[in-house]
C-alpha positions in Angstrom: 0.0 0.0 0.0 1.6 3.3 -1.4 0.5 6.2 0.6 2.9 8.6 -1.0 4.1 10.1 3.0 7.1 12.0 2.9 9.0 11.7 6.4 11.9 13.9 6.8 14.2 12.7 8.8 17.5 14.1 10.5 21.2 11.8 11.1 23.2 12.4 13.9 26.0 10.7 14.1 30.0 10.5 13.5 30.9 11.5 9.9 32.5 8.7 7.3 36.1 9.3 7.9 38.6 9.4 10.2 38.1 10.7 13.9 41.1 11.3 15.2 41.9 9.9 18.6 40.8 11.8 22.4 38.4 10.6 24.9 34.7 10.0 24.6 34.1 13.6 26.3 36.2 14.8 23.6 34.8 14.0 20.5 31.4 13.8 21.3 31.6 17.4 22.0 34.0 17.9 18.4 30.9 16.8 16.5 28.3 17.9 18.3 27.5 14.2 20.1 27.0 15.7 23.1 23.8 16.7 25.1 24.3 20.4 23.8 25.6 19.8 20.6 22.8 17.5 19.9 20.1 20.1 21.0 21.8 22.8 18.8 21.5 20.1 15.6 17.9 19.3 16.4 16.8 23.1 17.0 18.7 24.4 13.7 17.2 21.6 12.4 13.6 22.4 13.0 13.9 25.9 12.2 15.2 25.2 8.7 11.9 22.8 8.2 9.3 25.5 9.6 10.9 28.7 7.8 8.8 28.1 4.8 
């Protein structure tokens, strides 16, 4: 059953290449992996999707 739904979806995560080594702290703060790093993604995030 095709219902034609278009889900939008945002990846978080580690990109595909080398992460150089540091504690966990570290480099989950680097990419954004962290508590506020994460909030920042999902709120820049949202705002792109409602600013039309």
């Amino acid at each position: 059953m095709n219902k034609n739904i278009l889900i939008i979806i945002l990846n978080i995560g580690l990109p595909d290449m080398f992460i150089p080594s540091g504690n966990k702290d570290e480099i989950c703060c680097e990419y954004k992996l962290d508590y506020y790093g994460i909030k920042e993604q999902i709120l820049t995030w949202l705002s792109t999707l409602f600013a039309y």
